[in-house]
C-alpha positions in Angstrom: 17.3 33.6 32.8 14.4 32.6 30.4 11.2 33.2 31.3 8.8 30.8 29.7 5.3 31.6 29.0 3.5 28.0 28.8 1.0 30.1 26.6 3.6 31.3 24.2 5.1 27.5 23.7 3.6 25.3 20.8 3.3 22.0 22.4 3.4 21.1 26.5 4.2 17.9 28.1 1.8 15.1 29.2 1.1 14.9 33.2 1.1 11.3 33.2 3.2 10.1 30.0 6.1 13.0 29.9 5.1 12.5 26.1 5.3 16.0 23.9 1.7 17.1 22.7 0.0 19.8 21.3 -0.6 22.7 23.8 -4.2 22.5 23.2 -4.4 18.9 23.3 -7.7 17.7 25.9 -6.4 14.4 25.5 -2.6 12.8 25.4 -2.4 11.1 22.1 0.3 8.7 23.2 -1.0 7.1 27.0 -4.9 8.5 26.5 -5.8 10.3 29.7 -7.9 13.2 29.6 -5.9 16.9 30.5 -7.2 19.2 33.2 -6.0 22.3 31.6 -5.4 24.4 34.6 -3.2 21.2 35.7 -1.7 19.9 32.7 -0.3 23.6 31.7 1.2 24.4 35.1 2.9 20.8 34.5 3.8 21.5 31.1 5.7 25.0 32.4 7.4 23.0 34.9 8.7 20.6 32.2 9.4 22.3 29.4 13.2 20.7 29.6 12.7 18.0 31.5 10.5 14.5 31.2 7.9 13.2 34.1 9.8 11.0 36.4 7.2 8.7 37.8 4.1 9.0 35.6 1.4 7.9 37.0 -0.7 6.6 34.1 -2.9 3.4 34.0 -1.2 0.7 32.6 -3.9 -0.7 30.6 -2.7 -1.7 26.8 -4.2 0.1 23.6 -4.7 -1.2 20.3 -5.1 0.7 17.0 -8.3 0.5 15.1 -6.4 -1.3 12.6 -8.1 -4.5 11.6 -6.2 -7.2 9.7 -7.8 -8.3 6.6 -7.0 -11.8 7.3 -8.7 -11.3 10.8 -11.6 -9.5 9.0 -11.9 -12.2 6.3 -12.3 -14.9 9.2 -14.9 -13.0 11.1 -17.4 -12.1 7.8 -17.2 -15.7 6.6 -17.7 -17.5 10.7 -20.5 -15.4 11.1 -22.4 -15.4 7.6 -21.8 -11.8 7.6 -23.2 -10.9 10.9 -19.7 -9.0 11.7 -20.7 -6.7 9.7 -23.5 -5.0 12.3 -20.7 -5.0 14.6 -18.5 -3.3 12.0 -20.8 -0.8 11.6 -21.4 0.2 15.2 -17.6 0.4 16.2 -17.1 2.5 13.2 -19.8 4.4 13.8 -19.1 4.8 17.6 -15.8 6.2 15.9 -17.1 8.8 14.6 -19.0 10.2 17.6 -15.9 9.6 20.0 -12.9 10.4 18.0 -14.5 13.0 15.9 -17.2 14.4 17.7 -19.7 13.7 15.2 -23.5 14.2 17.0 -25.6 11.0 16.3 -27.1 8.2 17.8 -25.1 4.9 17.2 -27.1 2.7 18.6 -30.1 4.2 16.6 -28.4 3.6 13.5 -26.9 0.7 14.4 -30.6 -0.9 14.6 -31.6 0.9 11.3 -28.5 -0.4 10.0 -29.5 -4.1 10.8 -33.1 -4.3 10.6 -34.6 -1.5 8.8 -35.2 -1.3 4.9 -34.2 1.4 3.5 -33.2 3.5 6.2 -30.4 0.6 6.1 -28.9 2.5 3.2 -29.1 5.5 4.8 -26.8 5.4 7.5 -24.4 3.0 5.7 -23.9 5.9 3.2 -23.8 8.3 5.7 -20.8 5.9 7.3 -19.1 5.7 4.7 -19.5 9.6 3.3 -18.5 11.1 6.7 -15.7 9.0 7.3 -14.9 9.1 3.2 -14.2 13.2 4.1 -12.0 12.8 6.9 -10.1 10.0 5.4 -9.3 12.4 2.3 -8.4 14.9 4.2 -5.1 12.9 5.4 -4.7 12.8 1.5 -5.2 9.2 1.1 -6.5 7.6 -1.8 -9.7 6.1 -0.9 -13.4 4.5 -1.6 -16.0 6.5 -3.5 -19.1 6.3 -1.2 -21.7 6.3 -3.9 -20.1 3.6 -6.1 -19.5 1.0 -3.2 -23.4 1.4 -1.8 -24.6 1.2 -5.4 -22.3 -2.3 -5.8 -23.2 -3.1 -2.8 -27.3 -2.8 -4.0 -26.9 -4.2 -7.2 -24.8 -6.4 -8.1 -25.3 -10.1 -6.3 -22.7 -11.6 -4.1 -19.7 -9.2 -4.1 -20.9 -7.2 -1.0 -18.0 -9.0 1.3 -16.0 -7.4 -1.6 -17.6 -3.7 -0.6 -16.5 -4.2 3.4 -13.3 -5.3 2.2 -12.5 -2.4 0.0 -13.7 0.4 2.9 -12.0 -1.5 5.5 -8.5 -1.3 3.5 -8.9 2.7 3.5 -10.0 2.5 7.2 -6.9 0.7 7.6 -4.5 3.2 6.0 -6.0 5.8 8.1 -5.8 4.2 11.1 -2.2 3.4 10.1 -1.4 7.6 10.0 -3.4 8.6 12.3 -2.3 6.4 15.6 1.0 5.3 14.3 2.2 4.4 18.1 -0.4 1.8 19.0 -0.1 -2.0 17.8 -2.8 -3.8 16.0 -4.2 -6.2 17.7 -4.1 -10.1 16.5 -6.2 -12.2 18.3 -10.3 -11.6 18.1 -11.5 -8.7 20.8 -14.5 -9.2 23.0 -17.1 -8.3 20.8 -16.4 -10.1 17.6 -16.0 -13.4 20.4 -19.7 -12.4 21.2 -20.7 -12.0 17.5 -19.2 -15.6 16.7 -20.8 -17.0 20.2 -24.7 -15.5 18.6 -23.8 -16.5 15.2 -23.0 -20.3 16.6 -26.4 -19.5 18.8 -28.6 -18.9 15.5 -27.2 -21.6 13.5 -27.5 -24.3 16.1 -30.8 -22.8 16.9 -32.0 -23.4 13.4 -30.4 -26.6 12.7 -32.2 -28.0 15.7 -35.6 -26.8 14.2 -34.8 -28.2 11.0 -34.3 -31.4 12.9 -37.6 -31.2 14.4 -39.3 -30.5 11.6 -38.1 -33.5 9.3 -39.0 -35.6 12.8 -42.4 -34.6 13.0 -42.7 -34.8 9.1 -41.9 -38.4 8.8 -44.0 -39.1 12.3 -46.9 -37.6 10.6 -46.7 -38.9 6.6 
């Protein structure tokens, strides 16, 4: 008769999924839901040869962080570049939530958008701190310095910058959730960022309209 300690074994089985994990794993990698330890490893014991029959996992779809360029493309040039705020806070909501990175996104986020200088700041500090752990997956990737200094300097290729960082994003992604499909069609906040983009322009066009109106009423 074996006698299998759960503490012993490498990797346990998901509660809800049946999937095979990591025996320290918090969180299932495959259907998402948080482990209660005291829980998941008395399930795990029970399972060690055998999978969940009726998980009970929620049965709500996830994507990868994967973006397609072609999608990516679209959504800089509909917007005027406006995306890119909303780049920046999902990747920098990534950061906190997937690697447990302590700041404030919506702090930077507004820095990111509206502040001189400190506008620099956290867009190095994006792309340094997720430069690191995108190297350590031993991908070839971006040189932080170089892409904010082009990105300064040298007019009209910063679409080219976002495009070069998202293609490393991309090939991270691609390793490290390479069960999830990528998602095609535009999500819910790069609808809104297209909806305020079409706001602003309209918005303007109509002053500009007004303004040549109450030039030539006024000669």
């Amino acid at each position: 008769m074996n006698n299998l300690d759960p503490n012993d074994q490498k990797t346990k089985f998901c509660i809800y999924c049946g999937k095979k994990i990591p025996i320290n794993a918090k969180k299932c990698s495959y259907c998402f839901q948080w482990l209660d330890d005291e829980i998941s490893s008395e399930k795990s014991y029970n399972n060690i040869n055998t999978r969940v029959a009726t998980p009970s996992y929620k049965n709500n779809e996830e994507y990868s962080k994967i973006i397609p360029m072609r999608r990516f493309y679209l959504l800089m040039i509909l917007t005027m570049g406006l995306y890119s705020i909303y780049w920046f806070y999902k990747n920098s909501s990534y950061l906190r939530d997937e690697f447990g990175k302590d700041i404030s996104v919506g702090l930077r986020t507004l820095a990111f958008a509206i502040i001189p200088i400190a506008n620099i700041i956290v867009f190095y500090e994006l792309l340094n701190e997720m430069e690191r752990i995108i190297k350590k997956k031993g991908i070839e990737t971006y040189s932080s310095g170089l892409n904010i200094l082009i990105w300064l300097f040298v007019p009209f290729v910063g679409m080219w910058v976002y495009i070069n960082i998202q293609e490393s994003f991309n090939d991270f992604w691609r390793i490290q959730e390479p069960h999830l499909p990528v998602r095609r069609e535009f999500d819910n906040g790069e609808i809104l960022v297209m909806v305020f983009t079409t706001m602003i322009l309209s918005a303007l066009v109509l002053l500009y309209i007004f303004f040549l109106v109450y030039i030539l009423s006024n000669p």
